[in-house]
N, C-alpha and C positions, 0 to 999 in steps of 0.2 A: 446274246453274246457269242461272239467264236470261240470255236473247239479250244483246248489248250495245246500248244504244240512239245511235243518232247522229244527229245533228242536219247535215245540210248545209245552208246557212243564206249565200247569194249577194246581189248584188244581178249585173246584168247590162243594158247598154243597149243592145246591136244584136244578145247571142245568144251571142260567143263564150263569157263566161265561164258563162251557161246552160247552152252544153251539155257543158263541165268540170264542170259540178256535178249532169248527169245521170250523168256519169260517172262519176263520186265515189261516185255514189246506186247505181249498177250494183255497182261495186268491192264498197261495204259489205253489199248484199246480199246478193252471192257468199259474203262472208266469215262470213253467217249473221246478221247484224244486221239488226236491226229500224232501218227509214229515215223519218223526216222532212225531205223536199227544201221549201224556203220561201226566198221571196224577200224581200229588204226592201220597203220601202213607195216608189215614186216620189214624188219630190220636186220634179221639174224642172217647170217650166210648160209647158204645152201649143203655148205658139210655138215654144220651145225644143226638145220632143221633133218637133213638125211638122214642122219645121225640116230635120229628117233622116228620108228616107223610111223606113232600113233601125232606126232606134230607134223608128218608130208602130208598124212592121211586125212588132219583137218585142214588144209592150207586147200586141198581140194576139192574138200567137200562144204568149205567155205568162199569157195570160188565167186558164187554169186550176191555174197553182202557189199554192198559199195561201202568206197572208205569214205571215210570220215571226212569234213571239211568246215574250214571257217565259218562257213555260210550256214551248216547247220548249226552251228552255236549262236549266232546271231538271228536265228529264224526261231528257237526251240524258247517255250517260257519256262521248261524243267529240264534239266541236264541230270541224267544218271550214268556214271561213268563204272565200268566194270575192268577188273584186273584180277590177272592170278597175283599172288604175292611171291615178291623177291628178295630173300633179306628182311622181311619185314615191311618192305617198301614198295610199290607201286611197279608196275613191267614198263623198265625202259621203253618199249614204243609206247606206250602211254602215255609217261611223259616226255617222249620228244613231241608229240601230237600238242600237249598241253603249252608246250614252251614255245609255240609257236603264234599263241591268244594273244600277246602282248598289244597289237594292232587293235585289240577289240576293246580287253581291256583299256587301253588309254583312250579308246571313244566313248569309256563306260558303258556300253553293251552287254557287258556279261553283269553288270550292277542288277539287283534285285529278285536274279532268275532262281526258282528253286532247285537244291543241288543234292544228290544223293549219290552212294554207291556200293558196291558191291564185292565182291570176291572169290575166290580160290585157293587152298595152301594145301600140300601133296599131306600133311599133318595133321593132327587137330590143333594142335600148338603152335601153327606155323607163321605167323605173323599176320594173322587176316583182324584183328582192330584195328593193328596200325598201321596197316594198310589202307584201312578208309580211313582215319583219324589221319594218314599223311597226306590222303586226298584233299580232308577237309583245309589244311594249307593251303594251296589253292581257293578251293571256295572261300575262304577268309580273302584272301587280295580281289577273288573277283568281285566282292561285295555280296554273294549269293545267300541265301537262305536256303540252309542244312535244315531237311528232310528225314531224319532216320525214321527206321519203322518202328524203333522203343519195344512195350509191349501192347500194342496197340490190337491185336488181332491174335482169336488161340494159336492161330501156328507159331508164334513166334515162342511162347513156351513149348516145344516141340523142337524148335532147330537152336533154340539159344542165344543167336545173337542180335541184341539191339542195334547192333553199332550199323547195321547191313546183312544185305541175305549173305550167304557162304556157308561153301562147299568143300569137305574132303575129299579130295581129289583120288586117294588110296585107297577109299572107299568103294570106287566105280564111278558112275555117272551120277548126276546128281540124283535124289531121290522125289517122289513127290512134296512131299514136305518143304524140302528145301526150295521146290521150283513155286508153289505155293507161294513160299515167303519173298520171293521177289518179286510174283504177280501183286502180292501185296504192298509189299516198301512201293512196287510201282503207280497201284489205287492210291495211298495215302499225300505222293507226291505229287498226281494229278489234282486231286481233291484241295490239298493247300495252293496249287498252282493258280487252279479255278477262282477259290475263295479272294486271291488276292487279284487276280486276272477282274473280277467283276467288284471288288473296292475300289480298286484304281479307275477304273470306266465311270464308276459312278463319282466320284471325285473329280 
């Protein structure tokens, strides 16, 4: 059977959730999957990113991630999607990036793919469940099969959350544990991708 293909597919403005989704990209590798790491597209104005030295300083030190595109949602049989949290809710260029599936969606393309995600909040209280609980919206219209990491692995009693790996961002940069936990959510999500990848073949 072929590799599983995943898509990790971030947006990120000073780096923490980047480098959860290089992690992610490690995780599925190990797991034998074939990886596309892409970013969404910056939306913010340029006084607005200047504004903050540590969000110029990853715009360029993120130079070389290719953005994201239809084509990889249509190619990938796991979709893990990463955000810092805003409000509670998902980073605008993420969902403009998302609000653009519509085309795929109505060819049923994104039906079936396994779907997971991840996060960021400058807090510890800062809206990172419902940040992937508002992702999971989404994955509910696209027909997807939600992947969390539960407690499936010890790290996960170690960083706390079932819902997805996340990061305090006040904290500093992510720590091992936490990047752990999304090489993890990342294995778990290749692993169902697989199981279901070679029931359907064999069907």
């Amino acid at each position: 059977m072929e590799p599983v293909n995943v898509a990790v597919i971030y947006y990120s403005a000073t780096g923490s959730v980047h480098a959860l989704a290089q992690a992610a990209t490690e995780g599925a590798e190990k797991a034998g999957a074939h990886v596309r790491l892409r970013k969404v597209r910056e939306l913010a104005q340029p006084e607005a990113i200047n504004s903050n030295p540590a969000w110029a300083q990853h715009i360029q030190d993120s130079a070389d991630v290719a953005e994201a595109a239809l084509e990889d949602l249509a190619w990938a049989d796991a979709v893990l999607l990463g955000t810092p949290t805003r409000f509670g809710n998902p980073a605008s260029q993420l969902r403009a990036f998302l609000e653009t599936t519509g085309p795929l969606w109505a060819q049923g393309q994104l039906a079936g793919k396994v779907c997971s995600a991840f996060t960021a909040s400058n807090t510890a209280h800062g809206g990172q469940e419902s940040t992937i609980l508002a992702l999971s919206n989404t994955f509910y219209h696209w027909g997807g099969i939600i992947v969390p990491p539960g407690y499936t692995d010890p790290v996960q009693f170690k960083t706390g959350n079932p819902y997805g790996a996340s990061h305090v961002a006040a904290l500093g940069t992510p720590g091992e544990d936490t990047l752990e936990s999304a090489r993890h959510q990342a294995r778990r999500a290749v692993e169902t991708a697989a199981a279901l990848k070679a029931g359907r073949a064999a069907a």
